[in-house]
C-alpha positions in Angstrom: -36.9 -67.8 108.4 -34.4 -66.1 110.8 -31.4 -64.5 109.5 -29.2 -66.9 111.8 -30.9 -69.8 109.7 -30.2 -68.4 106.3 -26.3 -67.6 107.4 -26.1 -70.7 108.6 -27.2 -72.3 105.6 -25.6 -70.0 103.0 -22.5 -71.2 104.2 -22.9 -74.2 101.6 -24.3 -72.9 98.2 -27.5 -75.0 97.6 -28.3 -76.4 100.6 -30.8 -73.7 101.8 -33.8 -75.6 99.8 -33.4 -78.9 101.6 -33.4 -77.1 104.6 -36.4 -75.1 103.7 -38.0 -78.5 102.7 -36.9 -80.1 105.8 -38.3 -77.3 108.3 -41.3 -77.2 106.8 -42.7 -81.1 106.9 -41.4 -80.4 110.3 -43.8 -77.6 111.3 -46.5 -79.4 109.2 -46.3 -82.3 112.0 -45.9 -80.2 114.8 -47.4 -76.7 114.4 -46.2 -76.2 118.2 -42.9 -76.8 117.4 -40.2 -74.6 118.9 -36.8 -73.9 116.1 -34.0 -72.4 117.8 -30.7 -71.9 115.8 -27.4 -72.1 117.0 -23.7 -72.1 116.1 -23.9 -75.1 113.8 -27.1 -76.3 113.7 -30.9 -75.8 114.0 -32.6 -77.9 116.4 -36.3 -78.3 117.0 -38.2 -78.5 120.5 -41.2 -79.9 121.9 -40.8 -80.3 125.6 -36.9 -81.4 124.7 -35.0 -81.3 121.4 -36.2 -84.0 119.0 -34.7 -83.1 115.5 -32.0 -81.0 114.0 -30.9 -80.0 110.8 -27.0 -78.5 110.0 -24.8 -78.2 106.8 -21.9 -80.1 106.8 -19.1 -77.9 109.0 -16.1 -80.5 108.4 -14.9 -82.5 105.4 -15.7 -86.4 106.6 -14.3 -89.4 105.0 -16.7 -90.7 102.8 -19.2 -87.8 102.6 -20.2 -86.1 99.7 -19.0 -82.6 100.1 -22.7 -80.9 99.8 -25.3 -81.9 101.6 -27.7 -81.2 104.7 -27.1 -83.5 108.0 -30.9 -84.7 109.6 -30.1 -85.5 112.4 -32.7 -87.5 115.9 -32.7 -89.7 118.6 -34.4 -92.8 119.5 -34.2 -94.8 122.7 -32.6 -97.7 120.5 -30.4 -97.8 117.5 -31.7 -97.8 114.0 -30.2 -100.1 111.9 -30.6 -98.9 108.2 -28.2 -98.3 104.9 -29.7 -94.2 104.8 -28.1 -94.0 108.7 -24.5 -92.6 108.0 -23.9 -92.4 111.4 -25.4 -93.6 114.8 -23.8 -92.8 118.3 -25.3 -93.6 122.0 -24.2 -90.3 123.4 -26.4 -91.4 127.4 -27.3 -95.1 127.8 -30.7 -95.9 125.4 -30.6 -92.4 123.8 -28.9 -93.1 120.2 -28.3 -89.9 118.0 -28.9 -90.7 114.1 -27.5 -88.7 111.3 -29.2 -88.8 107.7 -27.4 -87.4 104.9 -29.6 -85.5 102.9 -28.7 -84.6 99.3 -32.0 -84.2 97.1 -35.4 -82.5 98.7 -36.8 -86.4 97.4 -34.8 -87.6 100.6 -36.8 -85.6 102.8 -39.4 -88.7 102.6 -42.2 -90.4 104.4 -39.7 -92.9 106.0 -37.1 -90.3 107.2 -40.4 -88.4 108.5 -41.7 -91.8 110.3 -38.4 -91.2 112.4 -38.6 -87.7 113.2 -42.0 -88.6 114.2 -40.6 -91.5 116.5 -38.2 -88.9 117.9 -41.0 -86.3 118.7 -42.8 -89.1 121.1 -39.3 -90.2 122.1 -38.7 -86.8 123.3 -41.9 -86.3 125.4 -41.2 -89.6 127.3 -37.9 -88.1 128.7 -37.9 -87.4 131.5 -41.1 -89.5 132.9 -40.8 -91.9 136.1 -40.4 -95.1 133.5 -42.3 -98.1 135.6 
């Protein structure tokens, strides 16, 4: 794990393990995958980003104070109680955010989206017909 990756998420004592947890079902998917880390999060490639993972970097209304923020997009909007937030940042590309507070979270369901995301992500981009 890259040093940016572990300041980022030592910012947040405890938080480190879900993201550990979370990068690697990631890389079991998608041994290709490309992890780059920025300023506030950690986003992962194929041929476009698909996933990212960040700790929480503002206090939000409603949020619990630790957790880890998975975060995708989907050409639609997901409609579910674990979806904390859901914006439509470009017309039919709708940015999920999942809070994450137990490594149990980091489940076969929230995986089934990341996965939608990855194939999302390789369609941008193609002459839709």
């Amino acid at each position: 794990m890259s040093p940016d990756i572990l300041m980022l998420f030592n910012k947040v004592p405890g938080i480190l393990p879900l993201y550990e947890e979370f990068e690697k079902r990631i890389i079991a998917a998608y041994p290709d995958v490309v992890i780059k880390a920025k300023a506030t999060q950690v986003s992962f490639y194929n041929t476009h980003a698909f996933a990212w993972g960040s700790p929480p970097f503002r206090k939000r209304k409603g949020w619990p104070d630790r957790y880890m923020l998975a975060t995708f997009g989907l050409e639609h909007q997901l409609v579910h109680p674990r979806i904390a937030e859901c914006v439509e940042p470009y017309p039919n590309r709708w940015t999920h955010h999942v809070i994450i507070q137990r490594k149990e979270e980091i489940d076969d369901e929230l995986m089934g989206w990341i996965d939608a995301s990855y194939r999302f992500s390789l369609s941008k981009g193609k002459k839709r017909r």
